[in-house]
PLY file of the C-alpha trace (Angstrom):
ply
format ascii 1.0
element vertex 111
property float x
property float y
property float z
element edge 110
property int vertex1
property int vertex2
end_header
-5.86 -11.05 6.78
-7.37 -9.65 9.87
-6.31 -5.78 11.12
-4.02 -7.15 14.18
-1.85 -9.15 11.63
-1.56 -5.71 9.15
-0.45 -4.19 12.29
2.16 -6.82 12.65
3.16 -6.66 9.43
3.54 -2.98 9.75
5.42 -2.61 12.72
7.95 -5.28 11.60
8.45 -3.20 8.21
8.91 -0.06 10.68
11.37 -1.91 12.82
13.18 -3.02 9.81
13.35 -0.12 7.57
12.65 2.64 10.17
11.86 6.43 8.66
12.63 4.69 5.41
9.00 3.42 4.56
7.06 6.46 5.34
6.65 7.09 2.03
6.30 3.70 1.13
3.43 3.73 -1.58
0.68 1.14 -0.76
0.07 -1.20 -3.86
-2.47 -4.10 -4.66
-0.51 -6.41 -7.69
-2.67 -6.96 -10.33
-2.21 -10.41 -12.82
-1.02 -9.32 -16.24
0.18 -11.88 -18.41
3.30 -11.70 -20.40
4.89 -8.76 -18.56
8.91 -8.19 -17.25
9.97 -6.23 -14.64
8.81 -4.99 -11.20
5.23 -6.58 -10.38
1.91 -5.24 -11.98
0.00 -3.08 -9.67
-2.22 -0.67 -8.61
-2.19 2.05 -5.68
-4.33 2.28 -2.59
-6.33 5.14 -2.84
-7.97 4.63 0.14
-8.54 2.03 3.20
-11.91 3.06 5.26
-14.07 0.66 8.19
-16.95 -0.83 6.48
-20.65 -0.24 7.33
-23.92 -1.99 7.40
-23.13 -5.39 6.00
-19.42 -4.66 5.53
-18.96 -3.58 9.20
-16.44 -6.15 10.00
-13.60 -5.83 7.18
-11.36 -2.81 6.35
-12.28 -2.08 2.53
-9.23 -0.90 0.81
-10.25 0.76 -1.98
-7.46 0.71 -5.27
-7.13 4.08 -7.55
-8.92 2.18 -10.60
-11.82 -0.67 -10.67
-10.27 -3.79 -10.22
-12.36 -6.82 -11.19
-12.72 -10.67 -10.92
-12.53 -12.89 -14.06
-13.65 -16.38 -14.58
-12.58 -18.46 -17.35
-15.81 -18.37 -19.06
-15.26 -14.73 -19.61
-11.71 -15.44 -20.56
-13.00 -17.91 -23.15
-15.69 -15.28 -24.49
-13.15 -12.48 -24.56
-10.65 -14.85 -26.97
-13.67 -16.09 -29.14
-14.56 -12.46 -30.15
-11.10 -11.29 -30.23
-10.06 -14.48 -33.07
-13.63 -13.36 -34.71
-12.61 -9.76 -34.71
-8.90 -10.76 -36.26
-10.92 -12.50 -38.76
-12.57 -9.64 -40.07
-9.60 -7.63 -39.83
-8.02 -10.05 -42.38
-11.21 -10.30 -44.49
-10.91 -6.52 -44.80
-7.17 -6.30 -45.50
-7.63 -8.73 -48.36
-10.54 -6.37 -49.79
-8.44 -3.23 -49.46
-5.95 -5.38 -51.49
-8.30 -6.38 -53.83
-9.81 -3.09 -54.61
-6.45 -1.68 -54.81
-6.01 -4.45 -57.78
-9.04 -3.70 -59.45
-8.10 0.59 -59.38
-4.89 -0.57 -60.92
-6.33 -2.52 -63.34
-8.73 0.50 -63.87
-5.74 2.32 -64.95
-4.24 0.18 -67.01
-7.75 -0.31 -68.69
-8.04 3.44 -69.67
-4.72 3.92 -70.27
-4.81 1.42 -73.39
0 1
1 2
2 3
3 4
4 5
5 6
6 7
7 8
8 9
9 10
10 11
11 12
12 13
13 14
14 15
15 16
16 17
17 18
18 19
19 20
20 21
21 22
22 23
23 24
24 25
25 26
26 27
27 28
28 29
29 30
30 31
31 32
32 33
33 34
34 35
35 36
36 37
37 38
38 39
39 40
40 41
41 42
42 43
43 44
44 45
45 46
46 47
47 48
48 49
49 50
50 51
51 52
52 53
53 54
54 55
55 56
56 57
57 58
58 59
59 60
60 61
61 62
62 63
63 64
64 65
65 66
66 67
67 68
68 69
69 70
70 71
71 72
72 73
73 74
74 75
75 76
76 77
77 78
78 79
79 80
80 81
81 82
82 83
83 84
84 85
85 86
86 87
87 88
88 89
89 90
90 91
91 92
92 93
93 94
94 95
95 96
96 97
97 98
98 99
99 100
100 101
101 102
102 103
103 104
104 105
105 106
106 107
107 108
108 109
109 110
């Protein structure tokens, strides 16, 4: 999008709505999987000129760190997440077990 065409799409959101959209809050929507309702999103915090190397774009800047994923890191994410459930398990069956085994402790000393 280049700054002429946000100013379009301002000033037809300003002829439309009028007053109405001053306080409008600027968003950037966010992909989150599995949600309902309004769309996922963060606000602008702020929208500056960039410098140097950046000196042709308008960097809008979102109040929290939004990154890119690829689907390598989506695939490493869900490996160590299924690994991690797997220990969880491995570690609710011990609790279980040495529950067991206390009770059997019990019954041990109580005979």
């Amino acid at each position: 999008m280049t700054f002429k065409k946000l100013e379009s799409v301002i000033a037809s959101i300003r002829k439309q709505y009028g007053e109405e959209c001053d306080n409008l809050k600027v968003c950037i929507p966010v992909k989150v999987i599995g949600t309902v309702g309004g769309i996922p999103n963060v606000e602008v915090h702020s929208i500056y000129h960039g410098i140097d190397w950046d000196n042709n774009k308008l960097i809008v800047l979102p109040e929290k760190d939004l990154r890119e994923t690829n689907r390598d890191e989506i695939k490493q994410l869900i490996e160590k997440y299924d690994e991690l459930a797997s220990y969880s398990r491995v570690i609710q069956e011990l609790r279980r077990e040495i529950k067991k085994l206390k009770s059997n402790e019990r019954t041990i000393n109580i005979i």
